[in-house]
Every structure is written in structure tokens, then in C-alpha cells.
C-alpha positions in Angstrom: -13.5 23.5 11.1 -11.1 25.1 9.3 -9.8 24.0 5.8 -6.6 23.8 7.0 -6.9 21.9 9.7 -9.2 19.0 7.9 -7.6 15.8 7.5 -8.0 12.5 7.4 -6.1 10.3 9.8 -5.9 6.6 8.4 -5.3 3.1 10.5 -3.9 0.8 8.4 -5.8 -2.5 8.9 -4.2 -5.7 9.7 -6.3 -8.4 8.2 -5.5 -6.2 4.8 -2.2 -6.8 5.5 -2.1 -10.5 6.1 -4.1 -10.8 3.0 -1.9 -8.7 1.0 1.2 -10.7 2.4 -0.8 -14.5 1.8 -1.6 -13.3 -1.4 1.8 -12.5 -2.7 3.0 -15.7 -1.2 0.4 -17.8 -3.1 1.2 -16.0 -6.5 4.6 -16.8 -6.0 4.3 -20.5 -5.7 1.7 -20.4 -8.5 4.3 -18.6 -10.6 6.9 -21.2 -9.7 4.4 -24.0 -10.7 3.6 -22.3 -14.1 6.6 -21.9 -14.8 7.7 -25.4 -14.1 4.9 -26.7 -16.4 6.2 -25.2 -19.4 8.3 -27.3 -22.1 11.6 -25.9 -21.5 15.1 -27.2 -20.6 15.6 -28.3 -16.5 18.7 -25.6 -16.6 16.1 -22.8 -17.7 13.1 -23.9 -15.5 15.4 -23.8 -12.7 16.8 -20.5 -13.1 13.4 -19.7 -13.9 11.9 -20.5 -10.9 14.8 -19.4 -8.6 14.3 -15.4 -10.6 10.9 -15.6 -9.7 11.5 -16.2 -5.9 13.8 -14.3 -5.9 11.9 -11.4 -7.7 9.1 -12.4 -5.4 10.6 -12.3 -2.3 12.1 -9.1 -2.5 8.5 -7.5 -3.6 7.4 -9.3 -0.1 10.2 -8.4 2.1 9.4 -4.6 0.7 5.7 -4.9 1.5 6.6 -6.2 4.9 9.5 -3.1 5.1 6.3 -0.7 4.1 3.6 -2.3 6.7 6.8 -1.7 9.6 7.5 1.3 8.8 4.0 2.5 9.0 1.6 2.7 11.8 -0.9 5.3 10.5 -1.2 7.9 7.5 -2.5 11.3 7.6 -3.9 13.0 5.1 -4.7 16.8 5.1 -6.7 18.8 3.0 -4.0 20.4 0.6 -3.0 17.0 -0.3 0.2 16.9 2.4 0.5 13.3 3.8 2.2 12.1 7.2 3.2 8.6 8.5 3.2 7.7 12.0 6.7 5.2 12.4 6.9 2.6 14.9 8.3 4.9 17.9 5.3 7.4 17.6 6.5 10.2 15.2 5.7 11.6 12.2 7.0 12.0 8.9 6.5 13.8 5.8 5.0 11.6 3.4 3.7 11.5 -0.4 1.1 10.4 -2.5 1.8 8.3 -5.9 0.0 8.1 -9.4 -2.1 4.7 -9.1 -3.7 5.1 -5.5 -7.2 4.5 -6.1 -9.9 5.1 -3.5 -13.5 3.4 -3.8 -16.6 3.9 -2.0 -15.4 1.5 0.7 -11.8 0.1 -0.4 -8.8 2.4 -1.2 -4.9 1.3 -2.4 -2.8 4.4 -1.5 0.6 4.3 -2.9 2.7 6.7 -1.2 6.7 7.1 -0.5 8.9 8.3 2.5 11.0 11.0 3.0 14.1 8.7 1.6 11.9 8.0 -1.7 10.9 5.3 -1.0 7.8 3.7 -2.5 5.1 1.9 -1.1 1.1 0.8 -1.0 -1.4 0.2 1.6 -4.5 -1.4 1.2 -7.7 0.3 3.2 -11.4 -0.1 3.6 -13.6 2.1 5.5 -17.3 2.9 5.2 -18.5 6.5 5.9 -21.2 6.4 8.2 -19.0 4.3 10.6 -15.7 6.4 10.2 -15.3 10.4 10.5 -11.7 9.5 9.1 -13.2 7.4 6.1 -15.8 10.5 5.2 -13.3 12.6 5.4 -10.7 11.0 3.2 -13.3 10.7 0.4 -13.5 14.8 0.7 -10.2 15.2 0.9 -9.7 12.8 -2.1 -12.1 14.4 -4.3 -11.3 17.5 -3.5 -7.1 16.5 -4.4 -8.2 14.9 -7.7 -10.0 18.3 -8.8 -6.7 19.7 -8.4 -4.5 17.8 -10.7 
């Protein structure tokens, strides 16, 4: 196969989703309760608590923007990325500082066409997936170049 045609093609999983989703929810109620339990006037906890769901739900409704606007993610082997949308085409796509990939877990921040940013949360194991062996090439072979 030829260099240039090796790439990785990545299904975004939805049980990583939901738990990315749940998980955010959960941090912001246990933010909220924190920050009701400290010793401060009612006016600040208040306005506390309302800039932290606030804060929180935007974070959210951006995850939730990312996960629609995302059906899968190509990566080839010069490091170009691709995004498949919702009505089956593709896009250019980029890679941000902070995606990590591990042996069997990767979080791949990336960003659109329009700028902008955001993360998906994958797991994979080699000898099951051609795409997940091949994105651990791929990946090691983009960190040798930076």
C-alpha cells in the first residue's frame, strides 16, 4: 500500500459519548454543590452557582455541537485529517496540541474548517481494528515529525 494512501478511518463511539456527556453533567452539579457549601454571602453563592451552569452548559451544548457535527474522522499518513458530517461528506479537518493516543484509548482534539475546536474520545485495540493499528502508525509516525 502506498504511503499516501494509508490512513486511518476513525468511528467515533457512542457509549464514549454518553459518558463524556454524563460526566460533564455530574461535574456540573458537583460544582454547584461545592460551591454552595462554601461560607459566602446567598447573593455570591447564587451568582456563583448560576456562572457555573452557565459556564457548564455551554461546554456541554459544544460537546454535543462537536459529537453532531461528526460522524467519522480520517486520518491519513501526512497528518491531513477529514470529518465525515451528518449528510455523508467530507471536510477538511485538523489536529490540536493535547490529543493524546494510548495503547487502547485516544482523546483527539481537532477543529473544522470554521476553526472550530473540538475533542473525541476513542478506544480501539489493534488486533481487532485495521483502523486502530493503523492510527497508532500514523500517530507515531506524525509525532516524529513535530
Amino acid at each position: 500500500m502506498s504511503s499516501n494512501a494509508y490512513s486511518a478511518e476513525l468511528h467515533p463511539d457512542a457509549l464514549l459519548r454518553r459518558i463524556v456527556l454524563w460526566s460533564g453533567t455530574l461535574l456540573g452539579v458537583v460544582g454547584v454543590s461545592l460551591i454552595l457549601s462554601m461560607r459566602l454571602p446567598a447573593v455570591l453563592l447564587i451568582v456563583a452557582s448560576a456562572a457555573w451552569l452557565l459556564f457548564s452548559g455551554w461546554e456541554l451544548y459544544r460537546i454535543r455541537q462537536g459529537h453532531a457535527h461528526c460522524r467519522r474522522l480520517r486520518l491519513s499518513a501526512g497528518g491531513e485529517m477529514l470529518r465525515l458530517d451528518a449528510d455523508g461528506n467530507w471536510h477538511p479537518a485538523g489536529i490540536l496540541p493535547g490529543s493524546v493516543l494510548l495503547r487502547r484509548v485516544g482523546w483527539i482534539r481537532w477543529h473544522d474548517e470554521t476553526g472550530r475546536q473540538y475533542a473525541e474520545l476513542l478506544r480501539g485495540r489493534c488486533r481487532e481494528s485495521d483502523n486502530w493499528r493503523r492510527l497508532q502508525v500514523i500517530w507515531r509516525h506524525i509525532g516524529a515529525m513535530s
